[in-house]
C-alpha positions as CSV (number, residue, x, y, z in Angstrom):
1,X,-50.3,-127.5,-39.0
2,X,-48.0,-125.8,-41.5
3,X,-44.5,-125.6,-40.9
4,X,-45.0,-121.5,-41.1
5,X,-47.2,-121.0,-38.3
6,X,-45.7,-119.8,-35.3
7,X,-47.3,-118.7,-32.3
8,X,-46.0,-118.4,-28.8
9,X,-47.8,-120.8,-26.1
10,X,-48.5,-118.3,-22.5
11,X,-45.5,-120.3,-21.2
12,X,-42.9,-119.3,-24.2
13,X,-44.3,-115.2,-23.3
14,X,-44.2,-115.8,-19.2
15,X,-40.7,-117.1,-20.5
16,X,-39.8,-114.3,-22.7
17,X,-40.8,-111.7,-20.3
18,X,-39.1,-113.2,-17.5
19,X,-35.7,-113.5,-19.1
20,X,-36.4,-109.8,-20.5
21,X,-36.6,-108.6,-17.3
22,X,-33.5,-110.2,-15.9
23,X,-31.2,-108.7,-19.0
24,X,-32.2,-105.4,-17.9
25,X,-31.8,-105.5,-14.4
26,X,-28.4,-107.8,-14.0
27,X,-26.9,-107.6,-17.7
28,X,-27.5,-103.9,-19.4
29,X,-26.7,-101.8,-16.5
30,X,-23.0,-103.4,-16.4
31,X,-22.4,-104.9,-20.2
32,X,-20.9,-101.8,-21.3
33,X,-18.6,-101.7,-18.3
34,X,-17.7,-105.1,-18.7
35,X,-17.0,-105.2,-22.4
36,X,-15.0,-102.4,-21.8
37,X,-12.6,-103.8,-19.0
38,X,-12.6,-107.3,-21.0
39,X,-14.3,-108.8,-17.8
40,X,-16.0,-112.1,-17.8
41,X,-18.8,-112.6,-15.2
42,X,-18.8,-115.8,-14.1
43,X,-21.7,-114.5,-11.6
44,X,-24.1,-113.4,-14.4
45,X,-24.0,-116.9,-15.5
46,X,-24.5,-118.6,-12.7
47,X,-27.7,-116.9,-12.2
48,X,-28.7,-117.1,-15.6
49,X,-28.5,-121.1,-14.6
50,X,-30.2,-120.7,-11.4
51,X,-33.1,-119.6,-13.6
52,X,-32.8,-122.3,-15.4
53,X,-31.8,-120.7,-18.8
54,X,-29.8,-123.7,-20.1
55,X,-31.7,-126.4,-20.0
56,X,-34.8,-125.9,-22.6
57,X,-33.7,-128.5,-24.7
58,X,-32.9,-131.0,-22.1
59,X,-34.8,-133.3,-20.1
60,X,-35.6,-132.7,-16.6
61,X,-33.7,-136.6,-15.5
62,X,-30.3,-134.2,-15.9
63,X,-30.9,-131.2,-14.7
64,X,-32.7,-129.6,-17.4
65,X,-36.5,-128.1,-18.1
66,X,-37.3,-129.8,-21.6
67,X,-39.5,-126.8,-22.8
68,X,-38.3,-127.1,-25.8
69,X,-36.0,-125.4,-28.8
70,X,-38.1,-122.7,-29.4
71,X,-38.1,-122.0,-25.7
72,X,-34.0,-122.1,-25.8
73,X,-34.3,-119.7,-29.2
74,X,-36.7,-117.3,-27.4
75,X,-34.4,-117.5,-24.0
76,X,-31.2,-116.8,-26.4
77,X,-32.4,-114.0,-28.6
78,X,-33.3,-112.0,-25.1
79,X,-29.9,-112.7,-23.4
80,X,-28.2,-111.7,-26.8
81,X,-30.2,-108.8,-26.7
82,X,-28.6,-107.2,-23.8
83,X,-24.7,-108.6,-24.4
84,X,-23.1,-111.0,-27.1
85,X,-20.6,-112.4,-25.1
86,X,-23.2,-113.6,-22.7
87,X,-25.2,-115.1,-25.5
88,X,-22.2,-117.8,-26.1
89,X,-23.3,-119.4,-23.0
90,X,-25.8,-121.1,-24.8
91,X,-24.0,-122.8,-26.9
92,X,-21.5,-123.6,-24.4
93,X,-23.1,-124.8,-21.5
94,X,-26.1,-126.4,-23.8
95,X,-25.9,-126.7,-27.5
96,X,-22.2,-128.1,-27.9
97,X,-21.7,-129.8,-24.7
98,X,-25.0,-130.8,-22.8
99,X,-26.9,-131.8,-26.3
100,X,-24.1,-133.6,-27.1
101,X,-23.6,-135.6,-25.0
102,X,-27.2,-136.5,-24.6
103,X,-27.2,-137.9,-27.8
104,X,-24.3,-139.7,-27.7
105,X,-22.5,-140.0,-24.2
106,X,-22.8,-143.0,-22.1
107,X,-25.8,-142.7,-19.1
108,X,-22.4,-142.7,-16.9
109,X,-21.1,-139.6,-18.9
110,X,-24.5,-137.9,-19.2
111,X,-25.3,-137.8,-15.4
112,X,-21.5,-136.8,-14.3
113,X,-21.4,-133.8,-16.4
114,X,-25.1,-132.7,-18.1
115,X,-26.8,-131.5,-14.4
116,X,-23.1,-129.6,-13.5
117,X,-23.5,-128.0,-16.9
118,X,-27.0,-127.2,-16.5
119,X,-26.0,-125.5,-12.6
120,X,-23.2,-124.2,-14.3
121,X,-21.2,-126.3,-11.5
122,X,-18.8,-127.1,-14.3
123,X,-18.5,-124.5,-17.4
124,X,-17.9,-126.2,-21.2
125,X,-16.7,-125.5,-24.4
126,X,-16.3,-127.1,-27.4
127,X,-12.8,-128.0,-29.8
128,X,-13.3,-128.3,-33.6
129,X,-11.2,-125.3,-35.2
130,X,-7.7,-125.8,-35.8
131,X,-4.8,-123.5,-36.9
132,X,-5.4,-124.8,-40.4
133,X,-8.9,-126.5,-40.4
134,X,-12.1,-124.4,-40.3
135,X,-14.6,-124.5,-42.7
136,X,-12.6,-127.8,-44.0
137,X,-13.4,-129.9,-40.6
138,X,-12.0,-133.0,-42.1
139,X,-8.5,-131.3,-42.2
140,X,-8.1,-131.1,-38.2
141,X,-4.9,-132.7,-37.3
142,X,-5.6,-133.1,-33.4
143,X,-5.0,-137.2,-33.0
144,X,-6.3,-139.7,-30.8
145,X,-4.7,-142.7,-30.4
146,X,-5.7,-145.7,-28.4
147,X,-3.9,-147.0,-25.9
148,X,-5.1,-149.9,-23.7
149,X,-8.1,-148.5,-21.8
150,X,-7.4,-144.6,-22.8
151,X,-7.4,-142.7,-26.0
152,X,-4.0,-140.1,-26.3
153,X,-5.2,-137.1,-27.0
154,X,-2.5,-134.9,-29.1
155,X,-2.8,-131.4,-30.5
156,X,-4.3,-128.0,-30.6
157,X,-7.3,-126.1,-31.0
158,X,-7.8,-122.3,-32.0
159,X,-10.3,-119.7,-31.5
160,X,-12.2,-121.5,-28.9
161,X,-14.9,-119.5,-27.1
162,X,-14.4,-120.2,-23.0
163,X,-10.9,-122.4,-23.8
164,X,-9.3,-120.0,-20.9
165,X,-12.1,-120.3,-18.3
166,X,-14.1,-123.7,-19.3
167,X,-13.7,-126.6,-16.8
168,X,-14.7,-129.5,-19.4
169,X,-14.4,-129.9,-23.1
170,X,-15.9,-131.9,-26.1
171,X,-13.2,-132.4,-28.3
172,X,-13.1,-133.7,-31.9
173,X,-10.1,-135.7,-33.2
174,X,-8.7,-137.8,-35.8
175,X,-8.4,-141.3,-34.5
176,X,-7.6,-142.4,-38.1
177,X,-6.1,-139.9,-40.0
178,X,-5.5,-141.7,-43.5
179,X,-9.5,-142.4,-43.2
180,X,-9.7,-138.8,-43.3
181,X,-13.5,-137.5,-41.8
182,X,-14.5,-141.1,-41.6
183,X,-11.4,-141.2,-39.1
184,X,-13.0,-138.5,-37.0
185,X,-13.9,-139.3,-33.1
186,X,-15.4,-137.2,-30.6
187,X,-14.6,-137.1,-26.6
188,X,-15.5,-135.6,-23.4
189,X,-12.3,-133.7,-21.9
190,X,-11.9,-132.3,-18.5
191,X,-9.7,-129.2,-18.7
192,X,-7.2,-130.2,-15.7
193,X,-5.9,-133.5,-17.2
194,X,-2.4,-133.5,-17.1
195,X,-1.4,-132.1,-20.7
196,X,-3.8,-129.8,-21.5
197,X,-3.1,-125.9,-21.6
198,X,-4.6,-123.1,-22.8
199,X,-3.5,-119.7,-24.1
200,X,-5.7,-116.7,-24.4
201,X,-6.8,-114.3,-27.3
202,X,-7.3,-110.6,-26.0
203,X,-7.3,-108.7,-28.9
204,X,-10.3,-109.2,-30.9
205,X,-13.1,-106.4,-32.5
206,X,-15.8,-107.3,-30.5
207,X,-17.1,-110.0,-28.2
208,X,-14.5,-108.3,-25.2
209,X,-16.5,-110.1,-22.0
210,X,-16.3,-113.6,-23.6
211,X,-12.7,-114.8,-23.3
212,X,-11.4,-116.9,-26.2
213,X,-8.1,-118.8,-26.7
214,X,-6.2,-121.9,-27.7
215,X,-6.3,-125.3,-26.4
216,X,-3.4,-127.4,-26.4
217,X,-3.2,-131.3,-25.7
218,X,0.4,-132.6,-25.4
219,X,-0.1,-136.8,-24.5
220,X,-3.6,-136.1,-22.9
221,X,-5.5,-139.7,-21.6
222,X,-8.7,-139.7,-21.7
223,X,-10.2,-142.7,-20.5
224,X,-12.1,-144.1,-22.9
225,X,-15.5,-144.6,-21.5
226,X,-15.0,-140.8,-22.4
227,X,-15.4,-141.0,-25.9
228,X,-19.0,-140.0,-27.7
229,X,-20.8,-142.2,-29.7
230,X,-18.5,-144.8,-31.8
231,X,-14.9,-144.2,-33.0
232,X,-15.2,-143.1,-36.6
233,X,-18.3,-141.2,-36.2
234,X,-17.2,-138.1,-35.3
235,X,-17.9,-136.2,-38.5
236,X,-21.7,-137.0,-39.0
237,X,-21.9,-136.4,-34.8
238,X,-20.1,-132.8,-35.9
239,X,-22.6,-132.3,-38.1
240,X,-25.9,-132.8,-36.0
241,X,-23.4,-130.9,-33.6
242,X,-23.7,-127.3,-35.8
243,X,-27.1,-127.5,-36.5
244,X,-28.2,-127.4,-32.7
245,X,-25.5,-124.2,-32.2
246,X,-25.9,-122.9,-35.9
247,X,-29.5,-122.6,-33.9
248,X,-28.4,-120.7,-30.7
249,X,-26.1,-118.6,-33.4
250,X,-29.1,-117.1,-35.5
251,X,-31.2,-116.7,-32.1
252,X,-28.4,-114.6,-30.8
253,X,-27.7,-112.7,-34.3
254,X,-32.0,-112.1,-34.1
255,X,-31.0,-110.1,-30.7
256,X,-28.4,-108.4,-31.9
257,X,-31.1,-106.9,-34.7
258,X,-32.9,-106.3,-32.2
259,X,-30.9,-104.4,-30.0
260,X,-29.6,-102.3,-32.9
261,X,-33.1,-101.3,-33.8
262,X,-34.0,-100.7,-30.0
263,X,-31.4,-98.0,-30.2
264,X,-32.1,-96.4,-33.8
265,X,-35.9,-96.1,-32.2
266,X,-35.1,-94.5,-29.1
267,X,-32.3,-91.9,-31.0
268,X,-34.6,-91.1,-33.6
269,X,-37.7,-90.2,-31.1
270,X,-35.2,-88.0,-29.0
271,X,-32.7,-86.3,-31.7
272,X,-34.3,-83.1,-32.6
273,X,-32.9,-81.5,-35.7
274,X,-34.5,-78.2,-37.9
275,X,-37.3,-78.0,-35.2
276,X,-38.4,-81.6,-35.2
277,X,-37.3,-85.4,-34.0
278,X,-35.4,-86.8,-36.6
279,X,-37.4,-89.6,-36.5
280,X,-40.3,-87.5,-38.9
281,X,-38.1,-87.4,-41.7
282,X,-38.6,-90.1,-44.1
283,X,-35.1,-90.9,-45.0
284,X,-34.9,-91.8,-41.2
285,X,-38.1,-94.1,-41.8
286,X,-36.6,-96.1,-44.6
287,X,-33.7,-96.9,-42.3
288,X,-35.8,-98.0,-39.7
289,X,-38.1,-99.8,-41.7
290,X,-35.4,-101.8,-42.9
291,X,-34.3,-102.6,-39.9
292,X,-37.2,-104.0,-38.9
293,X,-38.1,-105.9,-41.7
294,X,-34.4,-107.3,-41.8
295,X,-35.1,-108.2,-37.6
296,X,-38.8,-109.9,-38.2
297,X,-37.6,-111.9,-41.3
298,X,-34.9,-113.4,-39.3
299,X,-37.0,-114.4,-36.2
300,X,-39.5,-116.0,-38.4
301,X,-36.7,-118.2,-40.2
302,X,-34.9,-118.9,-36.8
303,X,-38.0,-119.3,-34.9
304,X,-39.6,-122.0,-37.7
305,X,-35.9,-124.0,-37.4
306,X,-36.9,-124.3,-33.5
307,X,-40.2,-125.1,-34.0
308,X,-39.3,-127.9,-36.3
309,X,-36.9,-129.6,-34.0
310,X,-39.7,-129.1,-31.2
311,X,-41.9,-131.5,-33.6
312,X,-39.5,-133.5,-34.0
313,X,-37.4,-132.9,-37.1
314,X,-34.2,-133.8,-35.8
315,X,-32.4,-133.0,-39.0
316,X,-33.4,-130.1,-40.4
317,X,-29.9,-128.8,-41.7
318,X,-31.7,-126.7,-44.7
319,X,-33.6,-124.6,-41.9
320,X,-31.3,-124.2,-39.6
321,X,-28.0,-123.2,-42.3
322,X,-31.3,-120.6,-44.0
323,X,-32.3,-119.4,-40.4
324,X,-28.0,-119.1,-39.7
325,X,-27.2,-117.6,-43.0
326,X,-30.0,-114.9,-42.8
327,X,-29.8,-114.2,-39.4
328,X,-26.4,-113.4,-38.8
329,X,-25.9,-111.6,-42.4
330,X,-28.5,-109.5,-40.6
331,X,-26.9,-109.3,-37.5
332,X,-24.1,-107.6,-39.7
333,X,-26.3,-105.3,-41.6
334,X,-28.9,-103.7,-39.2
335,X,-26.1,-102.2,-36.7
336,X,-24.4,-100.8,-39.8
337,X,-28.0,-99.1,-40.2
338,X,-28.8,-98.0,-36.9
339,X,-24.9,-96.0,-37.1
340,X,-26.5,-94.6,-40.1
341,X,-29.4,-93.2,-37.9
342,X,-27.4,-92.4,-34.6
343,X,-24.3,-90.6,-37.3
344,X,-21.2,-89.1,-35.0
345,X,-23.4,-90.7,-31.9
346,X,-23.2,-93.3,-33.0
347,X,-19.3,-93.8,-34.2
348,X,-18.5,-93.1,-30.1
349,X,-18.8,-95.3,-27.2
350,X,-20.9,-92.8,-25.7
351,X,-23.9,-95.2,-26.7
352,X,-24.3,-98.7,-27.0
353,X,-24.6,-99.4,-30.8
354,X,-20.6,-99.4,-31.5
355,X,-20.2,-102.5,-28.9
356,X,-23.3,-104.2,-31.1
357,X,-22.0,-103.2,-34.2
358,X,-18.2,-104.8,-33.4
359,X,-20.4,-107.9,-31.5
360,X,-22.4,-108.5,-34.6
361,X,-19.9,-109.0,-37.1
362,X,-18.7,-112.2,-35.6
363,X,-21.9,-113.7,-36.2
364,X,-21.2,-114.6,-40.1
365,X,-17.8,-115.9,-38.9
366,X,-18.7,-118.3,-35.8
367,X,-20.6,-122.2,-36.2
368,X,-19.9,-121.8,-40.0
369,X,-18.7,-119.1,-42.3
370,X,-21.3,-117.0,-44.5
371,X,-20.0,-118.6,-48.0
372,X,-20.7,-122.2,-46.2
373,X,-24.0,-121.2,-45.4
374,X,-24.5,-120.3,-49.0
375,X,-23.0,-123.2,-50.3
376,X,-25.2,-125.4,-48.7
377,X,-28.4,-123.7,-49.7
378,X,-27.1,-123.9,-53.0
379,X,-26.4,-127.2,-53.0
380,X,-29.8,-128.3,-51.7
381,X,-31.8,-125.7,-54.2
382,X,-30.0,-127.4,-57.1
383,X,-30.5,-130.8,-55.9
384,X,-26.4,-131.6,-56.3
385,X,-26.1,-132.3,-52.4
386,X,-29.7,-132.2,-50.8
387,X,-29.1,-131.1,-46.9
388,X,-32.0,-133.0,-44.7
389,X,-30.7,-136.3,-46.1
């Protein structure tokens, strides 16, 4: 079997059109509202647990269903369909936290926090960006120091999805700074240890129903049967990290494609200029057609990325940064279309395309900037730094 063909199993389509139907009975009729009033729904993702949305990729022994990464791609694109600030959750309650620490947790760690994640008993989030470290990971100042059996956890975290509202954490930190990303170490956090804080971010352009914010660690212990994997291996652990939510990222990106082109579609069939829809003119096709073409590409490259991992490619970085790079460039370029089609409509928050315009620009900023992405293509195309090493 090639690594090109894709084709849904009845359970991926029971799957699809299950989680289809939930988006647009419990998520569209209130996203707008909620965007809107900056409200977070803590309900919409419980349920979206009690369906058992988050655990595709993990095995059933912790709470999960193990259908799969093409299941969780499928299950993403839908949900970021109807809202991107719902979409996060995927990476949050799964990607960066569950997967995690099911590769690298202790069996201890992995049965105390993977089935509360899973119920969404317990809500996660994940620390890598700093004030001054972004794409440069290996920059992050946040230290951990050992100290008997606890590690010291000291410094702070920026722009991190769920910081305000998440009840656990996996953090990254430097627990030897002069070794630089070799020095890098990875732990589980609880939120409510004594040091932590968080501040909120409220003004953002898009993304309104997902809070964001800071997290701060002033002299936080964390026992040390809380840290992931071995001390030092933080960066390569980072790194299988952002390909499993560079994955929920492009899914998501796919759904915002596709919600933009729902709404050109619909506008075009029902806008009636000089006698006709404006969907007959052909200047209105090309726009669409693009659309589409831009939308389908990017489900093929995400949905071949999934299927991969499914056969057991663990590290596919190339696919995943290609499927992540196209994807959410996309996500960025077929809203700015479908405002070409819905015009003054369009520019107002009369219809939904404005809030999935503003949502998909973060997309070539989040799990990896755009000029990253292209970087490492590069890279790998040249054969100077080849990515599935």
């Amino acid at each position: 079997m090639s690594e090109y063909d894709i084709e849904l199993t009845e359970e991926h389509i029971m799957l699809r059109d299950m989680v289809r139907k939930f988006a647009e009975k419990e998520i569209a009729p209130v996203v707008d509202k909620d965007e809107n009033e900056h409200r977070f729904q803590r309900e919409l993702v419980n349920q979206m647990a009690e369906l058992g949305l988050f655990g595709c990729p993990v095995p059933e022994e912790y709470g999960g269903n193990n259908m799969g990464y093409l299941a969780h791609a499928i299950v993403t694109e839908e949900i970021g369909r109807a809202s991107g600030s719902l979409r996060v959750a995927f990476n949050m309650q799964t990607m960066g936290t569950s997967v995690s620490i099911l590769k690298w947790g202790s069996e201890e760690i992995k049965r105390k926090y993977i089935p509360e994640l899973m119920a969404a008993r317990l809500l996660g989030c994940f620390g890598i960006t700093e004030p001054d470290a972004g794409s440069d990971t290996a920059a992050m100042t946040t230290t951990a120091v050992k100290d008997g059996n606890e590690y010291v956890l000291n410094g702070r975290k920026m722009w991190i999805t769920w910081a305000p509202v998440a009840d656990m954490a996996v953090v990254f930190a430097m627990t030897d700074k002069k070794a630089k990303h070799k020095g890098m170490s990875a732990f589980v956090m609880d939120m409510d240890m004594p040091g932590v804080s968080t501040l909120s971010i409220k003004e953002k352009l898009g993304l309104w129903a997902c809070p964001t914010g800071e997290i701060i660690m002033e002299d936080v212990r964390v026992p040390a049967g809380y840290l992931l994997g071995e001390e030092g291996k933080g960066f390569g652990m980072l790194m299988q990290e952002l390909i499993s939510t560079r994955l929920s990222a492009a899914a998501g990106a796919v759904g915002t494609c596709q919600a933009a082109l729902d709404e050109a579609v619909k506008y075009a069939t029902e806008r009636q200029q000089f006698g006709q829809p404006i969907a007959q003119f052909q200047m209105v096709q090309e726009v669409v057609a693009r659309m589409v073409a831009e939308t389908e590409a990017a489900r093929a490259l995400v949905w071949r990325c999934a299927m991969q991992k499914d056969r057991g490619l663990v590290n596919n970085m190339r696919e995943t940064v290609l499927a992540k790079y196209y994807a959410c460039r996309a996500a960025d370029e077929v809203p700015n279309l479908g405002l070409e089609v819905l015009s003054a409509y369009g520019y107002s928050n009369e219809y939904p395309i404005a809030r999935i315009l503003r949502d998909g620009k973060v997309y070539k900023i989040l799990e990896g900037a755009t000029n990253i992405m292209k970087m490492i293509i590069a890279q790998d195309a040249l054969n100077l730094k080849k990515a599935n090493r």
